[in-house]
KENUNU-597238 format. One line per 5 residues: their letters; for each residue x, y, z of N, C-alpha, C. Coordinates in pm, whole numbers, plus 50000, padded with zeros to 5 digits. Layout:
<lofis>
a	X,Y,Z,X,Y,Z,X,Y,Z | ...
</lofis>
This chain:
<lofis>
xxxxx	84790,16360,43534,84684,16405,43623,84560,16438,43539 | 84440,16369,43587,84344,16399,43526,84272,16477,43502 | 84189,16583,43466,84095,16693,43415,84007,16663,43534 | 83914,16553,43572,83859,16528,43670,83894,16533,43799 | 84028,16507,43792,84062,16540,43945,84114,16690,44004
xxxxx	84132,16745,43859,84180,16905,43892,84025,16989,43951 | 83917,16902,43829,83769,16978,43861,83730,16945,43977 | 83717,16820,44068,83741,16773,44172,83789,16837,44285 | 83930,16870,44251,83921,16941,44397,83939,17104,44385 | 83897,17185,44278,83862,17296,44280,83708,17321,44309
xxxxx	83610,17183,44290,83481,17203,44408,83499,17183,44498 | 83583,17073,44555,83560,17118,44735,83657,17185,44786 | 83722,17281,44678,83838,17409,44744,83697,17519,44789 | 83561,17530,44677,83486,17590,44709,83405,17589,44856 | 83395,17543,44861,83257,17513,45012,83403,17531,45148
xxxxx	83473,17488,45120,83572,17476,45217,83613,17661,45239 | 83630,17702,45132,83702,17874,45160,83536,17951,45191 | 83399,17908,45098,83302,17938,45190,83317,17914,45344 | 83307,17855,45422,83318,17814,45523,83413,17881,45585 | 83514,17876,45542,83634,17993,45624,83568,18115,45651
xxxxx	83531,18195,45499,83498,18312,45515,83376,18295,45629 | 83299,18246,45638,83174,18252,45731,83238,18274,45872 | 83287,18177,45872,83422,18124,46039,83470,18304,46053 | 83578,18343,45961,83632,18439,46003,83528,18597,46029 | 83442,18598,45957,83341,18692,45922,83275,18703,46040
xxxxx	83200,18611,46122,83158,18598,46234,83238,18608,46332 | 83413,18583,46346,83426,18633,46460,83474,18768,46475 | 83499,18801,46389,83514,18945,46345,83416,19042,46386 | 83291,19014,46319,83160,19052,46373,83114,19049,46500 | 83178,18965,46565,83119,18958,46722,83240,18979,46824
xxxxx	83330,19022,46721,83417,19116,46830,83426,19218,46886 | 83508,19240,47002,83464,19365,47049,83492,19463,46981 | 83473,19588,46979,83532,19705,46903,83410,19798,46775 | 83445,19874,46773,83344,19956,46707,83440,20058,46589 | 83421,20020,46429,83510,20117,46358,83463,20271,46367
xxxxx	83335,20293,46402,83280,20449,46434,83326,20536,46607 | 83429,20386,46640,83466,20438,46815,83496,20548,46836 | 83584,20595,46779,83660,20748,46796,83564,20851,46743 | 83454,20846,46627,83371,20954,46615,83253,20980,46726 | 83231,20840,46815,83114,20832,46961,83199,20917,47043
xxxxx	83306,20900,47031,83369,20953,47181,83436,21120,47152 | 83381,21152,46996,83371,21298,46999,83276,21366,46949 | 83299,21461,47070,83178,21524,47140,83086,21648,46952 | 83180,21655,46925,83170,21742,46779,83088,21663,46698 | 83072,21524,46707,83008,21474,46588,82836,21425,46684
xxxxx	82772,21477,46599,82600,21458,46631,82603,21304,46618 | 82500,21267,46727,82484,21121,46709,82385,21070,46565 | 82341,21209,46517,82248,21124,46353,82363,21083,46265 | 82464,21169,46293,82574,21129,46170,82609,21052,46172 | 82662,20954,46310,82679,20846,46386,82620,20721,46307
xxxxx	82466,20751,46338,82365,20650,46342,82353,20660,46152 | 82347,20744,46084,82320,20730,45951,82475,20679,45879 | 82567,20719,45967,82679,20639,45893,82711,20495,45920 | 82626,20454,46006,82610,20294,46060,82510,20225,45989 | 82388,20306,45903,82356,20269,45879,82352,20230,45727
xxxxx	82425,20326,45638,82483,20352,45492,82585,20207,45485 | 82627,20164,45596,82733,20043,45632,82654,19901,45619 | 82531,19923,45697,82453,19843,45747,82525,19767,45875 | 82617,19818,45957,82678,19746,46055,82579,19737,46149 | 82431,19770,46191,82374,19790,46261,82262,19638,46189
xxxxx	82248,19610,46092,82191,19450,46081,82244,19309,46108 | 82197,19234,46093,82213,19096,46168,82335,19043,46098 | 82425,18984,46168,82567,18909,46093,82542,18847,45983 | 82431,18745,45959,82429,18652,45878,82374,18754,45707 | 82329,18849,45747,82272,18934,45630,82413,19068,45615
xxxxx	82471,19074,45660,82614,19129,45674,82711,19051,45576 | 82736,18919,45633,82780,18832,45542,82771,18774,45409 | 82636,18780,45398,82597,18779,45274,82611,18891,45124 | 82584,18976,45213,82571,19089,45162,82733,19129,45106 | 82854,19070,45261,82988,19086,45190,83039,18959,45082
xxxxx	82936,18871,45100,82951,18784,45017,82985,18792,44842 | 82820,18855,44863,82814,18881,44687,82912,19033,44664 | 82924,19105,44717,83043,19244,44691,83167,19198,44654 | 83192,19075,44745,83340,18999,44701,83326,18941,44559 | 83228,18847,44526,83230,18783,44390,83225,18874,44256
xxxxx	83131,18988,44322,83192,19133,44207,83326,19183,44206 | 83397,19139,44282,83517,19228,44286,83525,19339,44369 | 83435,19366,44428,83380,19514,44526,83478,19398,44675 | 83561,19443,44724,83600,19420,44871,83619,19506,44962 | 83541,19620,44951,83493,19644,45087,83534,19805,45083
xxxxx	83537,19860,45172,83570,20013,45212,83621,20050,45326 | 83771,20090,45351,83811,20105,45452,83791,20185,45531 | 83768,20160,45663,83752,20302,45721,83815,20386,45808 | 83953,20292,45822,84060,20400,45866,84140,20476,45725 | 84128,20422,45608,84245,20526,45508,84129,20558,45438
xxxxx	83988,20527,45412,83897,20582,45382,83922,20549,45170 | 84003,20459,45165,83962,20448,45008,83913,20273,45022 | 83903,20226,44856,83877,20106,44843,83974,19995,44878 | 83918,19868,44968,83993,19772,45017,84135,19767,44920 | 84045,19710,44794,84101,19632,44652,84231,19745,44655
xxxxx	84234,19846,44665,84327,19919,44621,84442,19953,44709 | 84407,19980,44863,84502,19918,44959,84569,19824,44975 | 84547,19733,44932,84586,19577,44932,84689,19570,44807 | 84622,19588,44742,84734,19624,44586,84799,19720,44581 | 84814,19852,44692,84926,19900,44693,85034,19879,44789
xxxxx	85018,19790,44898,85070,19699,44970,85120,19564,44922 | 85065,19501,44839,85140,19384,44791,85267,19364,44712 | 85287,19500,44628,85370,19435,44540,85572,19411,44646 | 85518,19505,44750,85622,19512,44879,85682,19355,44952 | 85544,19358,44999,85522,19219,45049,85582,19091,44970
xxxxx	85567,19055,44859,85538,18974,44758,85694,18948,44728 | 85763,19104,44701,85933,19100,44671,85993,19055,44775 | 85960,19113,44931,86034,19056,45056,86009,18887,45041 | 85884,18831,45067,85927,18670,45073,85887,18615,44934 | 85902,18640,44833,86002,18601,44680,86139,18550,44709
xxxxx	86178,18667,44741,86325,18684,44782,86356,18582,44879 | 86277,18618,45004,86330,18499,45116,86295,18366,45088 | 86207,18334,45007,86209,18169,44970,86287,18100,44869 | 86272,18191,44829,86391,18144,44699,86545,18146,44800 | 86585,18289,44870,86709,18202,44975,86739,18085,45041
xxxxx	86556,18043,45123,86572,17936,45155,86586,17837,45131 | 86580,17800,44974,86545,17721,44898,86712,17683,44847 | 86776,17811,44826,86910,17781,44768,87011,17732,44889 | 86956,17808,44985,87051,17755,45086,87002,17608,45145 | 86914,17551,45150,86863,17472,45207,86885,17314,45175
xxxxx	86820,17295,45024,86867,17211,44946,86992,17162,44921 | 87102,17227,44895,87265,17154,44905,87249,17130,45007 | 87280,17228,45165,87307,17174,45268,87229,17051,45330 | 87112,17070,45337,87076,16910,45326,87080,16779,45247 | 87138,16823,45158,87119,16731,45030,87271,16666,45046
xxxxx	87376,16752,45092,87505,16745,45155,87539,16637,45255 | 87428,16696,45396,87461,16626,45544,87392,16526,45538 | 87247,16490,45435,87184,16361,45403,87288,16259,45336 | 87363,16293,45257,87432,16200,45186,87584,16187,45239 | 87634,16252,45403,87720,16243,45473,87679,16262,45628
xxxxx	87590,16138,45617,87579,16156,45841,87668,16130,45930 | 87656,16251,46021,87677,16209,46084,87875,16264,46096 | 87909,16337,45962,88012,16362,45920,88070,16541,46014 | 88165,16574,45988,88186,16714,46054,88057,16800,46000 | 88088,16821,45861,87954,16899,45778,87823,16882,45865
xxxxx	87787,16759,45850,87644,16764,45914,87608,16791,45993 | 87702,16724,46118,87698,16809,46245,87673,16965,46265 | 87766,17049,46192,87762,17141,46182,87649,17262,46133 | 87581,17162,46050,87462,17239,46001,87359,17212,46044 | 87356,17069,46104,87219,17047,46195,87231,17082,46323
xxxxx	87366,17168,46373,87365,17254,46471,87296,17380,46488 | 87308,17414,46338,87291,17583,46230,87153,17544,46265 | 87095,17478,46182,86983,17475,46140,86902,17475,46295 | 86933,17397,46387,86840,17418,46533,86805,17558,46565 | 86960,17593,46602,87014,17759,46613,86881,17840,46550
xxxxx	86903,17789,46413,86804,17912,46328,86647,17879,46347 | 86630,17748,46392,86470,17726,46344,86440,17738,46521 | 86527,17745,46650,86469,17782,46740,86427,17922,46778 | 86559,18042,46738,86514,18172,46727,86355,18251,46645 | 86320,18297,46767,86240,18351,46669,86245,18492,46561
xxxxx	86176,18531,46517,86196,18620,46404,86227,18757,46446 | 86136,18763,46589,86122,18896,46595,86256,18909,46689 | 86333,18818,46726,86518,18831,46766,86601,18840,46659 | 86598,18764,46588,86684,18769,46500,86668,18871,46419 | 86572,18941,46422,86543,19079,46364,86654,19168,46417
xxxxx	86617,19178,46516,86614,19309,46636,86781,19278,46645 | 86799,19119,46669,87008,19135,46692,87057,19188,46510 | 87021,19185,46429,87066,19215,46278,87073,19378,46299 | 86974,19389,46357,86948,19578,46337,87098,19597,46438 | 87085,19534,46517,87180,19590,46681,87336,19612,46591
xxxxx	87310,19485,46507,87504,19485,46447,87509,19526,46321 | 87384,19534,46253,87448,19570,46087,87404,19698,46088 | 87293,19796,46175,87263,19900,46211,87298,20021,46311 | 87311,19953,46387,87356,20021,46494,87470,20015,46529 | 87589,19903,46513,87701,19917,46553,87799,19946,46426
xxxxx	87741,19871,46321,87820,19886,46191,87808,19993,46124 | 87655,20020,46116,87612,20092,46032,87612,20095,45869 | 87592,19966,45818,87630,19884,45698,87461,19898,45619 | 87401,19877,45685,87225,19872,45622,87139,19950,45745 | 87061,19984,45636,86964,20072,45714,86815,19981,45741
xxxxx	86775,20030,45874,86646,19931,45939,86558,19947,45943 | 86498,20104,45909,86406,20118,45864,86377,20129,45656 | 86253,20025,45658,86254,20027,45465,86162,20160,45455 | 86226,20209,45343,86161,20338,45290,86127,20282,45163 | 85937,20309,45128,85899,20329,45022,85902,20418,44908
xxxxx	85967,20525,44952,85942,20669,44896,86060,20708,44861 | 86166,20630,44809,86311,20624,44775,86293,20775,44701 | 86397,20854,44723,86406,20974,44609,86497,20941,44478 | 86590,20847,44506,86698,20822,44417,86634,20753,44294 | 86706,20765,44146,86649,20676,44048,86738,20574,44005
xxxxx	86702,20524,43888,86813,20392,43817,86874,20288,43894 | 86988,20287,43901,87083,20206,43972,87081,20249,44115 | 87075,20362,44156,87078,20360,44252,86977,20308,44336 | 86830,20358,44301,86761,20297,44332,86705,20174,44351 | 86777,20085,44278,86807,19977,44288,86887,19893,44413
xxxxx	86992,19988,44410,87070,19943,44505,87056,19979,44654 | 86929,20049,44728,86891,20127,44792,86768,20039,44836 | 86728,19968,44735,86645,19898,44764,86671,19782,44755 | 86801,19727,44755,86860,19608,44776,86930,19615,44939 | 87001,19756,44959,87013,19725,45131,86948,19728,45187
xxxxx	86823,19740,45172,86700,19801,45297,86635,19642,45269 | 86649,19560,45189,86600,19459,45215,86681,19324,45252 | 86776,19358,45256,86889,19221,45303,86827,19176,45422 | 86851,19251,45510,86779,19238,45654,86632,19145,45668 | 86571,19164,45678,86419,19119,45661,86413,19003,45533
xxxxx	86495,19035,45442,86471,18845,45368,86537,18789,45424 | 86695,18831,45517,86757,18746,45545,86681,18655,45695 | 86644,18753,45756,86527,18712,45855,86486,18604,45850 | 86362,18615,45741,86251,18554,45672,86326,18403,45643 | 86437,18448,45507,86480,18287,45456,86508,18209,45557
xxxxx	86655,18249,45619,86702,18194,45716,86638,18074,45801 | 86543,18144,45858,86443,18109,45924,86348,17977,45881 | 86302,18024,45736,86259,17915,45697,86348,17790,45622 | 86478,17853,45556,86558,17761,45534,86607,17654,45662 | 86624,17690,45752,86653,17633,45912,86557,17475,45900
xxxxx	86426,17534,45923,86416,17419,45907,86329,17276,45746 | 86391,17363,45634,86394,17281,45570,86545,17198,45516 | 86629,17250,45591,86719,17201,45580,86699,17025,45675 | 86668,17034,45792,86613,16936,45851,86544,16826,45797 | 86442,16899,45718,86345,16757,45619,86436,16728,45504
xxxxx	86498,16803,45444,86596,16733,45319,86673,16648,45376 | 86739,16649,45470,86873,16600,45533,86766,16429,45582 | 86691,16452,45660,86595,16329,45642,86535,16267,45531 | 86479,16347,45454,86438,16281,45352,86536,16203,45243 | 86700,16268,45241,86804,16207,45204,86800,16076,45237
xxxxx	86840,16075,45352,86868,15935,45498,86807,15850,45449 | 86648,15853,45442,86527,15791,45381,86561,15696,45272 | 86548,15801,45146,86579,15706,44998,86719,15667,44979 | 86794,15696,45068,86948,15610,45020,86942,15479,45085 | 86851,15489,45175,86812,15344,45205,86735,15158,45130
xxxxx	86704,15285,45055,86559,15185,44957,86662,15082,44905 | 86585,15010,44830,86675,14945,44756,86699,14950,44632 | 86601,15027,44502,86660,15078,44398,86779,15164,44405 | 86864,15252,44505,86941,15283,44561,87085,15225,44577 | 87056,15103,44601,87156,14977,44673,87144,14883,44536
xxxxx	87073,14872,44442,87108,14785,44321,87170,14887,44207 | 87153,15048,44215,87221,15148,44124,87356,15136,44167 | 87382,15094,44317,87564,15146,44341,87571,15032,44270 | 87554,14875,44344,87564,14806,44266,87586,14755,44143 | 87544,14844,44073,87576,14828,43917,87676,14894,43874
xxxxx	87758,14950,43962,87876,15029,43894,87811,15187,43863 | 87711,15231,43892,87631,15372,43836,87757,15471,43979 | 87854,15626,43896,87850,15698,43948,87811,15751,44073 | 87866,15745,44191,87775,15790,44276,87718,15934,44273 | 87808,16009,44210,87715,16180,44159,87573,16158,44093
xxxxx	87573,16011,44002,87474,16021,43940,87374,15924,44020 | 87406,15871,44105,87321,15782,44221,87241,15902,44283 | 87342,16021,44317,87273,16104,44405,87167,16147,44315 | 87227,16253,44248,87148,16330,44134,87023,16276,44108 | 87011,16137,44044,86906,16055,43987,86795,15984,44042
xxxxx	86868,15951,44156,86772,15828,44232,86757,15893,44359 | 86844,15964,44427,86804,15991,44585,86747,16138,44600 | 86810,16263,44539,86786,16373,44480,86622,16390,44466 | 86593,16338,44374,86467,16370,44300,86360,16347,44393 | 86380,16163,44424,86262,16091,44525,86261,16172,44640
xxxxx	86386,16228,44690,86388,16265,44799,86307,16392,44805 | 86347,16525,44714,86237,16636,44684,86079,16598,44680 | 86032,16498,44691,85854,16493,44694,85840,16575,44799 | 85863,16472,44966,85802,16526,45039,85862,16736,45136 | 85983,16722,45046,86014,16842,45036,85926,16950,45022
xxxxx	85932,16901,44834,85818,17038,44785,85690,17066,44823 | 85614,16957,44891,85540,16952,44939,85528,17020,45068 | 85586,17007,45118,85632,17118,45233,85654,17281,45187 | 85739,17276,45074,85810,17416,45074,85615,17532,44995 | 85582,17423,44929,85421,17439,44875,85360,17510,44964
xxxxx	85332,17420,45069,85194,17467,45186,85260,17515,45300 | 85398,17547,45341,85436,17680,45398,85429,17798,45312 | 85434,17815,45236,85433,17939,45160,85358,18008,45211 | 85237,17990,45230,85108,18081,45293,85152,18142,45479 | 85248,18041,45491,85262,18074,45662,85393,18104,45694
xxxxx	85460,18141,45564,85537,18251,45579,85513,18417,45579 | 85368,18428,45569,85291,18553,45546,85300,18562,45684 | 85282,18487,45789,85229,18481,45911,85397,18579,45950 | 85512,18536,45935,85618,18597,45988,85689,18688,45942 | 85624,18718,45802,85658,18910,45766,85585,18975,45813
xxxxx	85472,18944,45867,85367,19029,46024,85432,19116,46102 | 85522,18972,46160,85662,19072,46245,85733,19131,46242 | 85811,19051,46075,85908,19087,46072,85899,19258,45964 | 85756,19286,45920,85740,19389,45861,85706,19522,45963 | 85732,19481,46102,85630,19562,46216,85799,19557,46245
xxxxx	85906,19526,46253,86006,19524,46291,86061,19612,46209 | 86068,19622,46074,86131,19676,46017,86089,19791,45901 | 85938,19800,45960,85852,19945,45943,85839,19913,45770 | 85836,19817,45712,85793,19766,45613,85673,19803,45565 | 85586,19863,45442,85460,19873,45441,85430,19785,45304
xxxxx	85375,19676,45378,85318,19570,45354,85192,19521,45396 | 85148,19423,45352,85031,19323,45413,85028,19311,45544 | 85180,19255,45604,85145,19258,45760,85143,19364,45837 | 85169,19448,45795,85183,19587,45885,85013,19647,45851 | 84947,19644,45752,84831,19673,45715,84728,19594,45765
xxxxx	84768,19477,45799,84659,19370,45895,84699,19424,46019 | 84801,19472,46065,84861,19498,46211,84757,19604,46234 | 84753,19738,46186,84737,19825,46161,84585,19836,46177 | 84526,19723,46065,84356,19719,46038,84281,19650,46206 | 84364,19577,46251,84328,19501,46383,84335,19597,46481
xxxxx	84378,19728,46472,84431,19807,46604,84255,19935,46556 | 84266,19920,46460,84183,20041,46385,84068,19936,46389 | 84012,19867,46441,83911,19797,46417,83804,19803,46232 | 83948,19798,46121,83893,19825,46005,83877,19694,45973 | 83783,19639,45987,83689,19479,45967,83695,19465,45808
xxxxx	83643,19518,45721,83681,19467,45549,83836,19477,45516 | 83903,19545,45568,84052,19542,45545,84127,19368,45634 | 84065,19363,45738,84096,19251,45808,84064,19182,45727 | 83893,19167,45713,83834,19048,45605,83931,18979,45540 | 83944,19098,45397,84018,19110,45302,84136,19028,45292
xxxxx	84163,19052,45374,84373,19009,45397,84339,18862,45443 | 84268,18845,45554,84253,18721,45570,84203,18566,45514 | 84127,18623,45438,84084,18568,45333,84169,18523,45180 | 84202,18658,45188,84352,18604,45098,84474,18489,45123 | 84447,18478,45200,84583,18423,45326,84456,18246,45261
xxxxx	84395,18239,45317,84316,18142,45313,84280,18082,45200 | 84262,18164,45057,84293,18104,44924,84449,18069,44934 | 84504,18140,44924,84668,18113,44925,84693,18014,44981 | 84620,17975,45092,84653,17776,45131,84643,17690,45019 | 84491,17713,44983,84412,17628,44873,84500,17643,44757
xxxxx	84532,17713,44755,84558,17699,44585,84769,17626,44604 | 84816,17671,44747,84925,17624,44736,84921,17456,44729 | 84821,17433,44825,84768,17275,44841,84751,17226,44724 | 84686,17279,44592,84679,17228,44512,84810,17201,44379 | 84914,17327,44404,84951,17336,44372,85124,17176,44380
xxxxx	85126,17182,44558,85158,17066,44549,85130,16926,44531 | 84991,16950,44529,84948,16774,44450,85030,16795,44265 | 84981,16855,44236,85026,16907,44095,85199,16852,44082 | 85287,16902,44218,85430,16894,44143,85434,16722,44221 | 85402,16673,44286,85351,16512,44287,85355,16458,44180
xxxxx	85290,16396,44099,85296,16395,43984,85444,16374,43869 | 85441,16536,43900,85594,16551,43798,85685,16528,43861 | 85721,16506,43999,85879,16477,44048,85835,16288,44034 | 85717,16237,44055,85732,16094,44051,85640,16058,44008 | 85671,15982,43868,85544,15960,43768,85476,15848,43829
xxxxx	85519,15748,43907,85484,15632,43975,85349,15686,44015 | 85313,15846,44096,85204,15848,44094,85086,15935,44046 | 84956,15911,44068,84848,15942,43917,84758,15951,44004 | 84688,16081,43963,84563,16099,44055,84439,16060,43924 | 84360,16028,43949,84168,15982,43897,84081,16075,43980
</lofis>
């Protein structure tokens, strides 16, 4: 892969996440809601304090000079000032992430382990008991949504068993090992959620994408030759078959953020999604910004990231 094509499309990653931010910034801005609402509607606070704290904001000038203005604060590193927890964006966000980040770590990497054999399995046996069986699973899991399969986990591993606990606590008192392990039950639940979920249906595209390259015919001249079929799989169907995989598992990544939203509002998680939940109810607009915008590099850079493993799973192709 060339130097030119990496510089290439890290300029038009630029104008493109400009453009988002503008998109999201404006409708934000012209939504309804007011972050000074609750100080108008009490009677204790003078309307100068009102009006001079609207105006220290500048929420009271024109969107497009709003935008700008959050424009260049972002390229300093300045993102904003919250005004429901009343400290700096940057620092909310970073004390919320490292939460976030471990829950779907965890759940992609499950999905990933679980996903891959079993499709890699029922692809290279259609149609067999196995496959049946898991492309039963896999419907099962990729039709439920998150915020059920939440809520039935709590009903039986919480409430009837009493095996894991459903609400996650940040504020563990315990240390060492234990703490460790304390913070290994409080998260089974919610990665298992999460993976599941997304393993469901990548199990589906492996199991196809199998089907696919055992078809080709470099495929059909390897049996041919007397080659192992472990090493038929392994070598020739395996690998080709992971392109349009990783490519997938790449540019979901970002929209698995979208379903620890729930599944962190489910399970009182304090995270990113519970802090966007949270910032949307509180009409805290730079905290929204913030998060959303993140979400929106995190495409770009996953996008790029799978052209990148292109490349290395199949040298056949070469970007200019």
């Amino acid at each position: 892969m060339s130097r030119a094509y990496m510089l290439r499309r890290i300029l038009i990653a630029v104008p493109s996440l400009l453009g988002i931010s503008a998109i999201i910034y404006t409708i934000l801005a012209l939504a309804p809601g007011d972050p000074f609402g609750q100080l108008i509607t009490n009677p204790n606070v003078p309307a100068a304090v009102i009006a001079h704290l609207r105006a220290s904001f500048g929420l009271d000038d024109p969107v497009y000079i709003r935008y700008f203005r959050w424009l260049a604060a972002m390229l300093r590193g300045d993102w904003g000032f919250s005004f429901q927890s009343r400290i700096n964006v940057s620092t909310l966000i970073f004390q919320r992430l490292p939460v976030t980040l471990a829950i779907l770590g965890s759940a992609e990497i499950l999905a990933v382990v679980v996903s891959l054999p079993v499709g890699v399995l029922a692809g290279t046996r259609p149609y067999s008991l196995f496959d049946q069986i898991a492309s039963t699973l896999a419907f099962f899991g990729f039709a439920l949504p998150t915020f059920f399969t939440g809520l039935l986990l709590i009903l039986i591993f919480s409430i009837r068993l009493h095996w894991l606990p459903f609400v996650f606590r940040s504020n563990l008192s315990s240390t060492g090992l234990e703490w460790i392990w304390q913070n290994i039950l409080q998260s089974i639940m919610p990665v298992a959620v999460l993976g599941l979920f997304q393993g469901a249906s990548l199990v589906r595209y492996v199991r196809s994408s199998v089907l696919d390259v055992a078809k080709l015919d470099y495929v059909t001249t390897a049996r041919s030759k007397g080659v192992g079929e472990r090493i038929v799989i392994r070598r020739h169907i395996v690998r080709n078959a992971l392109i349009p995989v990783v490519t997938l598992i790449a540019v979901q990544l970002p929209i698995i953020f979208g379903g620890a939203i729930i599944t962190e509002q489910i399970f009182r998680i304090p995270g990113i999604g519970s802090l966007l939940i949270s910032s949307i109810l509180a009409d805290d607009t730079p905290v929204v910004m913030a998060v959303t915008f993140v979400f929106a590099v995190l495409v770009v850079i996953f996008n790029l990231i799978a052209d990148l493993l292109y490349a290395w799973l199949d040298p056949r192709i070469s970007y200019r």
